[in-house]
C-alpha positions as CSV (number, residue, x, y, z in Angstrom):
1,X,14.6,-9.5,-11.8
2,X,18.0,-9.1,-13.6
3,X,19.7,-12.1,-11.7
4,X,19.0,-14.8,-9.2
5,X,17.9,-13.4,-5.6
6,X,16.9,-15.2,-2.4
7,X,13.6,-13.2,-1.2
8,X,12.6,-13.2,2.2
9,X,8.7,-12.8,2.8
10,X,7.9,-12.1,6.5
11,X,4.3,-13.1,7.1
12,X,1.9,-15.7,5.9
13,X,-1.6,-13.5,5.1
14,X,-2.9,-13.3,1.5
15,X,-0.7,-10.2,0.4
16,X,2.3,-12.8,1.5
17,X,0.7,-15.3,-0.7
18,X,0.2,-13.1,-3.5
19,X,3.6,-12.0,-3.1
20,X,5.3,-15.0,-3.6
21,X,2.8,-16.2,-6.2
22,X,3.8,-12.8,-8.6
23,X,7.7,-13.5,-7.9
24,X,7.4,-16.6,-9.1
25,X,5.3,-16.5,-12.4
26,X,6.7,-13.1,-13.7
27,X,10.1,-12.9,-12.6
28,X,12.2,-12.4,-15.6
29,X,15.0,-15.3,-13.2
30,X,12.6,-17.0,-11.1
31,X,13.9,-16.1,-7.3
32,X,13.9,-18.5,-4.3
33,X,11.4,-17.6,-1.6
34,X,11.3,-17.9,2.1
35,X,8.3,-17.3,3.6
36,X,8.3,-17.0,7.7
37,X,5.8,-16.6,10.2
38,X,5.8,-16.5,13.8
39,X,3.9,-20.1,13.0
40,X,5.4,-22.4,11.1
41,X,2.4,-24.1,10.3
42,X,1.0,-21.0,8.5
43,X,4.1,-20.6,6.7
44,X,4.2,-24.1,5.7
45,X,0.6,-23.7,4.3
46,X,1.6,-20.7,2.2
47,X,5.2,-21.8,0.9
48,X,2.9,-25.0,-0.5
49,X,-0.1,-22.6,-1.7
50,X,3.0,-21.0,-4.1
51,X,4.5,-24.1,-5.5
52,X,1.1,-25.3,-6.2
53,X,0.0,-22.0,-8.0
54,X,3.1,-21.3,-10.1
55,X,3.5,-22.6,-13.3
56,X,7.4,-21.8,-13.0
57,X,9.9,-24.2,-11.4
58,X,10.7,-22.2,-8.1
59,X,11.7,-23.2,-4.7
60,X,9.9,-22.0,-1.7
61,X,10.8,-23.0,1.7
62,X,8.8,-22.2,5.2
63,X,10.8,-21.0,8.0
64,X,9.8,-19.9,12.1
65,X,9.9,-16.7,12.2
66,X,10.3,-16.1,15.8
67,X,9.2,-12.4,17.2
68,X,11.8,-11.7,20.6
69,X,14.3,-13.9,19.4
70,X,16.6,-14.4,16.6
71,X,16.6,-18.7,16.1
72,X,19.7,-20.3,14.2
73,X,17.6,-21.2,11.2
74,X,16.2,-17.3,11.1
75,X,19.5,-16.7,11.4
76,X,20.8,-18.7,8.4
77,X,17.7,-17.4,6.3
78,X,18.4,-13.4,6.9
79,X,22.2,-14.2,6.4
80,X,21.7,-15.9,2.9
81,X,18.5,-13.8,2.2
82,X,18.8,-10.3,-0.4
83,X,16.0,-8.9,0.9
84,X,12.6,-8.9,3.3
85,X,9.6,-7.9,1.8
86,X,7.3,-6.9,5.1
87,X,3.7,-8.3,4.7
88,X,3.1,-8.0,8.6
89,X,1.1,-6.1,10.2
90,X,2.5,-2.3,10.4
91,X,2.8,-2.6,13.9
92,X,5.7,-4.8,13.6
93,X,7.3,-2.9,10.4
94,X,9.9,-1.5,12.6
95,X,11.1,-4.5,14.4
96,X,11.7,-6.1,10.8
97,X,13.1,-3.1,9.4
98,X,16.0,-3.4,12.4
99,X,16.3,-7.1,11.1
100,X,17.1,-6.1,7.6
101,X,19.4,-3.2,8.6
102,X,21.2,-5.9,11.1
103,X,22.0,-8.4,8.1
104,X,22.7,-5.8,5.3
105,X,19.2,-6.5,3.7
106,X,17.0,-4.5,1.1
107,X,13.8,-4.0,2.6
108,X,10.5,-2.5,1.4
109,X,6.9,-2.8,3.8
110,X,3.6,-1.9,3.0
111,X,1.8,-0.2,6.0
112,X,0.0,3.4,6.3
113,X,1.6,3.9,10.0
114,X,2.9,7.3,10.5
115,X,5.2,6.6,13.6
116,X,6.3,3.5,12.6
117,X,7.3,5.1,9.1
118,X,8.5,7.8,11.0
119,X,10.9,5.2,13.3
120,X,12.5,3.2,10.2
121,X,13.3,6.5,8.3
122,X,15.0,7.3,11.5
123,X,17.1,3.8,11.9
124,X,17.7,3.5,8.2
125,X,18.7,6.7,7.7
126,X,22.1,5.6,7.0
127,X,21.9,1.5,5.8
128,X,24.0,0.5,3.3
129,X,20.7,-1.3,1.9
130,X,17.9,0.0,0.5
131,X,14.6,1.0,2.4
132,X,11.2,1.4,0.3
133,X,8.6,2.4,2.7
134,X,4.7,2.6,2.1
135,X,4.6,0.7,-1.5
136,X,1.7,-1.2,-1.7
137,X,-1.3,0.4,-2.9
138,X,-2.0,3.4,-0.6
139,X,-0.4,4.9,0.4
140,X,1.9,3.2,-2.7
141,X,0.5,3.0,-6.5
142,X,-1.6,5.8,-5.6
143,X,1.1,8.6,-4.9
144,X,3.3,7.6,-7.4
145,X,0.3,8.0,-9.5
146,X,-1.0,11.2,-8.2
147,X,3.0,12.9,-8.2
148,X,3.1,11.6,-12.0
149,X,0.1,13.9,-12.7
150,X,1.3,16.4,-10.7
151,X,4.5,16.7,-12.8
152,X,2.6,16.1,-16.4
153,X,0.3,19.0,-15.5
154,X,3.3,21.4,-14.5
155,X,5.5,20.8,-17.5
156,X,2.0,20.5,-20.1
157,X,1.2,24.0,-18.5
158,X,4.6,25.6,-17.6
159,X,3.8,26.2,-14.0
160,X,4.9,25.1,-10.9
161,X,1.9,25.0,-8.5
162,X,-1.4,23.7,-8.8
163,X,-4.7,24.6,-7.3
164,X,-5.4,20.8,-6.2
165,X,-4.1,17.1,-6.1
166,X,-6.6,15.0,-5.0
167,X,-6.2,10.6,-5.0
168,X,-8.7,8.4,-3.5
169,X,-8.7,4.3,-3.5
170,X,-11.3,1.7,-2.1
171,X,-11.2,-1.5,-1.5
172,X,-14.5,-2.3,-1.9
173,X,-16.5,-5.5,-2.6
174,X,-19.1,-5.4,-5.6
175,X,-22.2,-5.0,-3.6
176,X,-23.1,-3.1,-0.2
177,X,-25.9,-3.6,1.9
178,X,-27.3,-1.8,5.1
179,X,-26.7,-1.4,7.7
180,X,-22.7,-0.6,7.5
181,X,-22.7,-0.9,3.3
182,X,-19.4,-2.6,3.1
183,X,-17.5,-5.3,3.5
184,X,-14.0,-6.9,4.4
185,X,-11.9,-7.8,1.1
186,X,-8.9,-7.7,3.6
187,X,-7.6,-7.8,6.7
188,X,-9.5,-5.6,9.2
189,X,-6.5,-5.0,10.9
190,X,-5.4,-1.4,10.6
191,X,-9.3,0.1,8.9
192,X,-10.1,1.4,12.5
193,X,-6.4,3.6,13.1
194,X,-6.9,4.4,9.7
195,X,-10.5,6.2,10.5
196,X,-9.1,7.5,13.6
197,X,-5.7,9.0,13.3
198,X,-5.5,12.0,11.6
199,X,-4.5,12.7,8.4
200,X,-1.9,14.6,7.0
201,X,-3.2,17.2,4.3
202,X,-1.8,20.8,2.4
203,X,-3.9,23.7,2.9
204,X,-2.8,26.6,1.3
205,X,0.4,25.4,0.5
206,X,1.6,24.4,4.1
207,X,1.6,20.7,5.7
208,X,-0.7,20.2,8.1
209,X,-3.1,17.7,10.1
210,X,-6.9,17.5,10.5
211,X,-9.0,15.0,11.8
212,X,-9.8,11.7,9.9
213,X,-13.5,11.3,8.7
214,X,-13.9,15.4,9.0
215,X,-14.1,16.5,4.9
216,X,-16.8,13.9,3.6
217,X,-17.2,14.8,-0.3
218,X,-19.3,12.6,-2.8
219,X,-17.5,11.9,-6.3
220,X,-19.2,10.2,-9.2
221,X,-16.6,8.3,-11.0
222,X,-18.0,6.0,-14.3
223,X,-21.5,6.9,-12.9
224,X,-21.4,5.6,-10.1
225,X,-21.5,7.3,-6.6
226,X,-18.9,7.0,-4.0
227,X,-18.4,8.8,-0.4
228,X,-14.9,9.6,0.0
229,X,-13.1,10.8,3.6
230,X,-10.1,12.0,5.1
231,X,-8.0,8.8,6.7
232,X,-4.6,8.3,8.2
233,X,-1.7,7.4,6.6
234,X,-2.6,7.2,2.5
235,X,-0.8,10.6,1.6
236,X,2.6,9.2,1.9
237,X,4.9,11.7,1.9
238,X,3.8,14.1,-1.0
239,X,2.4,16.6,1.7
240,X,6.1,17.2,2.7
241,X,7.3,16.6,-1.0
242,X,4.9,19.5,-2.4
243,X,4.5,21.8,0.0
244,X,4.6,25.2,-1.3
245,X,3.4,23.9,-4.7
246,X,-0.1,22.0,-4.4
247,X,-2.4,24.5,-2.6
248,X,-4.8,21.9,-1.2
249,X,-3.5,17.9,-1.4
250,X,-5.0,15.3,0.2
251,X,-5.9,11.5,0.3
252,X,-9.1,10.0,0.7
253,X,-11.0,6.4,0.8
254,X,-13.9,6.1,-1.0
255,X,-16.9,3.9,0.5
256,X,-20.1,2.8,-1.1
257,X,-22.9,5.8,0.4
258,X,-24.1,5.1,4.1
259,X,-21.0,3.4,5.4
260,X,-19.4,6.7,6.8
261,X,-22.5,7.5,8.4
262,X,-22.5,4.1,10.3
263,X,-19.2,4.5,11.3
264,X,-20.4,7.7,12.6
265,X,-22.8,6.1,14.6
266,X,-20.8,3.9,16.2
267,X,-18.3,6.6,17.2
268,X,-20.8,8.3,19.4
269,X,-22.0,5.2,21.0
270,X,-18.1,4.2,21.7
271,X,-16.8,7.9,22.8
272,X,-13.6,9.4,22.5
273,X,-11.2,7.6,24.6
274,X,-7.9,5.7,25.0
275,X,-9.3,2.7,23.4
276,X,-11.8,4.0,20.9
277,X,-9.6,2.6,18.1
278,X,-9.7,-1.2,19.1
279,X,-13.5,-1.0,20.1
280,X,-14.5,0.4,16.5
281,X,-12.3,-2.4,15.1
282,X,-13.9,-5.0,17.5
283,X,-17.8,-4.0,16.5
284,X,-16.4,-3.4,13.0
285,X,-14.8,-7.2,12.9
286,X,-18.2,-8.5,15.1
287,X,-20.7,-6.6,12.5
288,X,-19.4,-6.7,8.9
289,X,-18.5,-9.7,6.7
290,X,-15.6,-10.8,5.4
291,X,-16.0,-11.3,1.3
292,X,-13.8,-12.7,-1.5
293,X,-15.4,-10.9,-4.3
294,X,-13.5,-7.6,-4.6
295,X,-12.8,-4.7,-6.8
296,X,-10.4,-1.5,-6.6
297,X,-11.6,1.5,-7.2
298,X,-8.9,4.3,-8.1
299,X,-8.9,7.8,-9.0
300,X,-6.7,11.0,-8.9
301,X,-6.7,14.2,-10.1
302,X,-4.7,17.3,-10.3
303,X,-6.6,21.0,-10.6
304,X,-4.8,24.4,-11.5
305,X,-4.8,26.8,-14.1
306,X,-2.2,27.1,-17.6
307,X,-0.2,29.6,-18.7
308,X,-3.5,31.5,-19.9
309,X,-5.1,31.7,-16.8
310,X,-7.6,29.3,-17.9
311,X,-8.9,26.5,-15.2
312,X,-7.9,22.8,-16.4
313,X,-7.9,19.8,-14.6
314,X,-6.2,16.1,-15.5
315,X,-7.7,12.9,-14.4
316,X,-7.1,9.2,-13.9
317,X,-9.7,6.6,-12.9
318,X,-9.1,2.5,-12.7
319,X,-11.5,0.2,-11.6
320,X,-9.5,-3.4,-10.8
321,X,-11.0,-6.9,-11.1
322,X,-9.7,-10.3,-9.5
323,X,-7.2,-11.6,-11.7
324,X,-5.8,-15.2,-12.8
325,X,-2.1,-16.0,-12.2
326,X,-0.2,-18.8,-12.4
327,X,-3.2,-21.7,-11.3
328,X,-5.1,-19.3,-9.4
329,X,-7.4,-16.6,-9.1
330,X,-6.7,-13.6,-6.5
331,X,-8.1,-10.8,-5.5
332,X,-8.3,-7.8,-6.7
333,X,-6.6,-6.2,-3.2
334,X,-3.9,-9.0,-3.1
335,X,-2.9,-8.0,-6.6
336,X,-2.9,-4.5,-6.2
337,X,-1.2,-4.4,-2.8
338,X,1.8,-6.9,-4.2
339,X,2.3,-5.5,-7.6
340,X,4.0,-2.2,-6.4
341,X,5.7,-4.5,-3.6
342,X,7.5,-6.7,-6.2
343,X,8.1,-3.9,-8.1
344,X,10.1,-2.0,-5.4
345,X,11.7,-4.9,-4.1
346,X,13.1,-5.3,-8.5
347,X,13.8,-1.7,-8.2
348,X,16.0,-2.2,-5.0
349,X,17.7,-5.6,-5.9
350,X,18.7,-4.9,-9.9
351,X,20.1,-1.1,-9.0
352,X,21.7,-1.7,-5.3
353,X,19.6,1.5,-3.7
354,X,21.2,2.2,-0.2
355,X,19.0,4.5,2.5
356,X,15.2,5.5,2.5
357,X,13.0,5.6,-0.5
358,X,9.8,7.7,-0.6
359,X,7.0,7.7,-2.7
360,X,7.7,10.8,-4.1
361,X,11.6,9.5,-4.5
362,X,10.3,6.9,-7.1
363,X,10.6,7.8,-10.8
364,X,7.0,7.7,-11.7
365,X,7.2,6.5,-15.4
366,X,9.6,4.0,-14.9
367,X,7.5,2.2,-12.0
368,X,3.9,3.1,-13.2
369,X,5.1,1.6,-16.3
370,X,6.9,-1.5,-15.0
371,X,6.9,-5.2,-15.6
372,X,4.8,-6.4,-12.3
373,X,3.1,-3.3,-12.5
374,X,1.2,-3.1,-15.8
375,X,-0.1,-6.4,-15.7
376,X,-2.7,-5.4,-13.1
377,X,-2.6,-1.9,-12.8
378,X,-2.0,-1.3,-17.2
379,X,0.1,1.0,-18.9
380,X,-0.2,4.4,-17.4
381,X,0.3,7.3,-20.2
């Protein structure tokens, strides 16, 4: 950050925590944070979780964030605040949004929902803030990733299509054991809709959608095997972005091999109905553990031929460990997730962006490359 800026943080989850944690150690001028919660008691625990892990000297104060109605102190927080960093749940992504258009606020979220991306690009189409939707990891880091390959190939080869763009990210723990081979390094809020809704693809040029789970492929990336498989959300908006120039572009998450067919399982036990979504998330929640020990596993790839007519194809593969900042260490999902948050919520304060931002909007070098995103992700070439 260029300046001084009050930084609103709505929610009190680990991505909050990591949030505020990474504004405060590596913030060029240290911000002050408010972190709210629809309990105070949460948000209390987090605002002290930041002071204690920052080696900087940065205030953080806890406010009640209320959710149907707007309290004098929320009020004197959003009116002093530069922006709100959304680390709710995506559900509530459009109610905030309205809260940040209401007090001239710079917002950026983090959630793979389609409609409620859909709804803020609708009632922000206009703001004389700036809106930076889907920036966390992925859909987030990933696309920017995958359109920056995308653009290298084109101008390395002198075309302007490409046979494939294909980027894939799991949040996976280090080891996977049977029955379901996986494991919660986050919240399992939001794994189900993801599995479920359909997911927004380009076959032969055009946009379209297919079922979730419906193109399982197996990928070996630094020799070891991965399932990966169609889910909701994690494409962004590059479908619309590059249609008519990427013949087949999609988005997949990779799983250690067996958990897709378990899920599997459990879908035809459940059936397809109105509430399929929250009873896969229920036996999902009830059957697999939660575990701290994470890793992120990344990769993307662009296909297509040069000038020559000769097949080439341009690869990059991450694999991302748990990290120490400031007095703690975090996860390698909390990191991830809040690096590209910060990093939008910079790009947003120190260049006064009004309207919608996409992920294909982004200039990839500039963000791949920049100062809360190298430290976890490194320097992309």
């Amino acid at each position: 950050m260029k300046k001084h800026y009050n930084i609103i943080i709505a929610g009190a989850g680990g991505i909050a925590e990591a949030t505020g944690l990474i504004l405060a150690e590596w913030s060029q001028v240290t911000p002050t944070i408010f972190v709210g919660n629809r309990t105070l008691a949460k948000a209390q625990s987090v605002a002290e979780w930041i002071k204690k892990g920052t080696t900087k000297n940065c205030t953080v104060e806890a406010f009640y964030f209320a959710e149907n109605k707007i309290t004098a102190q929320m009020q004197a927080v959003l009116t002093k605040g530069d922006i709100i960093l959304d680390c709710l749940p995506g559900s509530e992504a459009p109610r905030i949004a309205r809260l940040a258009r209401e007090y001239h606020l710079h917002y950026a979220n983090l959630t793979e929902y389609v409609a409620e991306t859909e709804e803020i690009k609708s009632l922000a189409k206009e703001a004389k803030t700036g809106f930076i939707l889907q920036t966390g990891i992925a859909p987030g880091y990933i696309n920017v990733l995958a359109n920056s390959l995308f653009q290298k190939f084109c101008s390395e080869h002198q075309t302007d299509t490409v046979e494939k763009l294909e980027f894939k990210v799991g949040a996976l723990t280090k080891n996977a054991v049977a029955p379901h081979y996986y494991g919660f390094t986050w919240s399992p809020v939001g794994v189900a809709t993801e599995y479920l809704k359909k997911a927004t693809v380009l076959r032969n040029y055009k946009k379209t959608e297919i079922p979730a789970l419906s193109e399982r492929t197996s990928v070996i990336l630094n020799g070891i095997m991965y399932e990966a498989d169609l889910t909701s959300g994690g494409a962004a908006d590059l479908p619309d972005a590059l249609c008519g120039k990427v013949r087949n572009l999609n988005y997949k998450t990779l799983r250690f091999p067996g958990h897709y067919d378990w899920i599997h399982k459990q879908l035809i036990t459940i059936g397809n109905h109105e509430n399929t979504i929250q009873e896969l998330q229920n036996i999902m929640q009830k059957k697999i553990p939660l575990i701290e020990e994470d890793q992120i596993i990344l990769y993307a790839a662009v296909e297509g031929r040069d000038k020559k007519g000769i097949l080439r194809r341009k690869e990059v593969h991450k694999c991302i460990l748990p990290q120490r900042i400031g007095n703690y260490t975090l996860r390698a999902i909390q990191t991830t997730t809040s690096a590209p948050l910060v990093q939008s919520a910079q790009l947003l304060l120190d260049n006064n962006l009004k309207g919608i931002i996409l992920q294909s909007q982004l200039e990839t070098e500039s963000f791949l490359n920049g100062n809360f995103i190298v430290p976890v992700y490194g320097k992309t070439e």
